[in-house]
C-alpha positions as CSV (number, residue, x, y, z in Angstrom):
1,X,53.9,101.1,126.2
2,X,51.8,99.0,124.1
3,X,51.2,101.7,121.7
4,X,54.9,102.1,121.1
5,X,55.7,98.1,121.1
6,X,53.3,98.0,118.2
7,X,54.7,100.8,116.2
8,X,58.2,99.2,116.5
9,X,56.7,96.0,115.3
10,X,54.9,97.1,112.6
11,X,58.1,99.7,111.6
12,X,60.3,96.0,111.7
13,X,57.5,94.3,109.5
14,X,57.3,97.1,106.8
15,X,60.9,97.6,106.6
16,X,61.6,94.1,106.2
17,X,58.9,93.5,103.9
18,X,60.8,96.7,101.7
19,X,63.6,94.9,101.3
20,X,62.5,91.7,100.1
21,X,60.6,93.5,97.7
22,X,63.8,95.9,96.8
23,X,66.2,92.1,96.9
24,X,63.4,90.2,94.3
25,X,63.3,93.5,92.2
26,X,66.8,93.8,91.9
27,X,68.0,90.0,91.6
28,X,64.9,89.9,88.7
29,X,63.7,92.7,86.6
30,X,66.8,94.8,87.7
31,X,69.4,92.8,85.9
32,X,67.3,93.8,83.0
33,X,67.7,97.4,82.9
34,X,70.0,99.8,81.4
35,X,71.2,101.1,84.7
36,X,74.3,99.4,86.5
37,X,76.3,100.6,89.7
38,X,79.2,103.0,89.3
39,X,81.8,101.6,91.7
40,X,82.1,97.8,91.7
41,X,82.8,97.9,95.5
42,X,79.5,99.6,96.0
43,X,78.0,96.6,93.9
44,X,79.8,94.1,95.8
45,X,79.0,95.5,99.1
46,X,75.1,95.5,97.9
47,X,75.1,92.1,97.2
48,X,76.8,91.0,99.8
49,X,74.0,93.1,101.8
50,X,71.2,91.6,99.5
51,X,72.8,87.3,100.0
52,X,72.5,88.1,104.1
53,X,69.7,90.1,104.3
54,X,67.2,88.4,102.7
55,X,67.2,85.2,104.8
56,X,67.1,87.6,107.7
57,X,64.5,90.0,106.4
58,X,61.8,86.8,105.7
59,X,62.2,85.8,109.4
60,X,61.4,89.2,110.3
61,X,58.2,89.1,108.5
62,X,57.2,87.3,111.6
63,X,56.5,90.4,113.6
64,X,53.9,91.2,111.4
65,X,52.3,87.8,110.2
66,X,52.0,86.5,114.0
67,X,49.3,88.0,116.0
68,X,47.7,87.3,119.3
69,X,44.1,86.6,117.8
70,X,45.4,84.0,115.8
71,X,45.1,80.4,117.3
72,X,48.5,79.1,118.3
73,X,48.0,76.5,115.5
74,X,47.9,79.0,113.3
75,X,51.0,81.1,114.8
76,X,53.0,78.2,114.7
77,X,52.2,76.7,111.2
78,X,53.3,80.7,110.3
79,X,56.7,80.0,112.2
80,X,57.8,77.2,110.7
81,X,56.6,77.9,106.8
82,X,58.6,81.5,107.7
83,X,61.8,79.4,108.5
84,X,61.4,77.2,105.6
85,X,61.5,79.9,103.1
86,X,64.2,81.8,105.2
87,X,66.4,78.6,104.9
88,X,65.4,77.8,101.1
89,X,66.2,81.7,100.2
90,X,69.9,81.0,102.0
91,X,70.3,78.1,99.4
92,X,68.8,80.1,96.8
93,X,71.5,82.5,97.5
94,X,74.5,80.0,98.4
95,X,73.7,78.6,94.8
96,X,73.7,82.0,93.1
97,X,76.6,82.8,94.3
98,X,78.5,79.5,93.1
99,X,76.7,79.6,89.3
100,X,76.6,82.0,86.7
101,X,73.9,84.2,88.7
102,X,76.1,87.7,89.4
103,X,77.8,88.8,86.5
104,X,80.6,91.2,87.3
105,X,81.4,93.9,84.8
106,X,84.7,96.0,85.2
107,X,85.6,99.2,83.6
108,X,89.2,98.1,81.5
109,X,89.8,101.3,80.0
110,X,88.1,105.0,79.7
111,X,88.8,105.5,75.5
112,X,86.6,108.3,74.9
113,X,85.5,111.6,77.0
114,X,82.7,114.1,76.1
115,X,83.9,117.3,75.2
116,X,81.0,119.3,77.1
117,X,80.7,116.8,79.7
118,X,83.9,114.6,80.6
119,X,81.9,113.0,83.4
120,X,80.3,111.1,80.3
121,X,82.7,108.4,78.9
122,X,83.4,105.6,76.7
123,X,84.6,102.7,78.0
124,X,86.0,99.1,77.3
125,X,84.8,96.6,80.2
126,X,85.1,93.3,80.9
127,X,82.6,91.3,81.5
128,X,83.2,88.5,84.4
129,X,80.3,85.3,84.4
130,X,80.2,84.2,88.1
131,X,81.9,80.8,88.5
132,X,82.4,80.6,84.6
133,X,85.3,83.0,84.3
134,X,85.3,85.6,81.6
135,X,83.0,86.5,78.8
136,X,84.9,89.0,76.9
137,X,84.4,92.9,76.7
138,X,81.7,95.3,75.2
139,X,82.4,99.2,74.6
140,X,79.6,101.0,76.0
141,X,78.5,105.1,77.1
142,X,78.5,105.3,80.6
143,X,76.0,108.3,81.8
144,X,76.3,109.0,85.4
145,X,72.9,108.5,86.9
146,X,72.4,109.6,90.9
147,X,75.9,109.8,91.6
148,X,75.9,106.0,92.1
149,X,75.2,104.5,88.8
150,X,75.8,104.8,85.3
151,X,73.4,104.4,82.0
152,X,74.6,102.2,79.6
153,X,74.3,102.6,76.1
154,X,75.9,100.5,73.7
155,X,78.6,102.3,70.9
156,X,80.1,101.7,67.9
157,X,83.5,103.6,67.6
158,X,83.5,103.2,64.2
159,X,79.7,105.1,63.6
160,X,80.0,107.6,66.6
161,X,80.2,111.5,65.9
162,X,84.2,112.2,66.7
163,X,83.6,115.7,67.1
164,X,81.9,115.4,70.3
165,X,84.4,113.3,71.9
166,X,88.0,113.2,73.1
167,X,90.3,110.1,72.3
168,X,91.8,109.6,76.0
169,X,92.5,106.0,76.3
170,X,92.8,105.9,80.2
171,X,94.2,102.5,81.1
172,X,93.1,101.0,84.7
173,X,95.6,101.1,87.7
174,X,97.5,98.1,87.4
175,X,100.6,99.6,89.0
176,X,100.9,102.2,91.9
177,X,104.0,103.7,90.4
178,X,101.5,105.0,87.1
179,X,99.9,108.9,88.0
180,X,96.4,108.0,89.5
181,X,93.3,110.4,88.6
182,X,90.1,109.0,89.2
183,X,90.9,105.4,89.1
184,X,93.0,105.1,86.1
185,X,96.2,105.5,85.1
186,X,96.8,109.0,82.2
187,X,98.2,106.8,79.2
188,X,101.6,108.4,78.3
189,X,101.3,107.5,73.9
């Protein structure tokens, strides 16, 4: 019984230790790369998953950090500095989400389609700064990377090779009544 109370606390510790690792990566070097998510629900839903978890995943450190063969002054100074940076990482959070911290970017329009790969697009986004409202747009390449993001690239219309691509000018769904495929509604000019 011992044997498998220690697994599950060590499993608990690991785990949790995973994801504040995965949350710092993300919320740091992350919003660096060229990579963003394809869906903005599924971004929404993962930050939503990162602002709760990581308070929650630093108090479960503690099944890993407090041992029996520590003295209890020990154990106990562990406790409380494990609550203090839960509670500081919920501010750290709470202030994030009320600054310009999470930058939402939204697919405005698919202009462009590959002609050997349609999954590859052009599009016109818009880019959303947290509390400050909107920054403006940027047309960019999206690559589909692992089904659930996209490569970025930056294009210039103007410079691009035509001949690879097809002008489709796919307007987002505003309004039900438009013919829906794959999120957008088929321009009728």
């Amino acid at each position: 019984m011992a044997i498998v109370f220690t697994i599950i606390r060590k499993t608990i510790f690991w785990l949790a230790l995973i994801f504040i690792i995965a949350t710092l990566f993300s919320l740091t070097i992350g919003q660096s790369l060229t990579y963003e998510f394809a869906d903005n629900d599924l971004s929404s839903d993962f930050y939503d998953i990162v602002m709760a978890g990581l308070p929650i995943a630093i108090i479960l450190t503690l099944f890993g950090t407090i041992k029996m063969k520590n003295k209890q002054s020990k154990n106990v100074s562990i406790v409380i500095l494990t609550i203090v940076a839960s509670v500081l990482s919920f501010f750290f959070m709470i202030n994030t989400l009320f600054s310009v911290g999470f930058i939402t970017i939204e697919n405005e329009a698919v202009l462009f389609r590959k002609n050997n790969n349609p999954n590859i697009f052009i599009a016109k986004q818009r880019i959303g700064q947290g509390a400050l409202g909107e920054d403006g747009h940027r047309i960019v390449e999206l690559k589909p990377f692992l089904k659930f993001w996209n490569k970025v690239t930056f294009v210039d219309t103007a410079a691009m090779d035509k001949m690879q691509w097809k002008f489709v000018n796919e307007q987002k769904v505003v309004n039900e009544n438009w013919k829906i495929e794959n999120g957008y509604r088929q321009s009728q000019y």
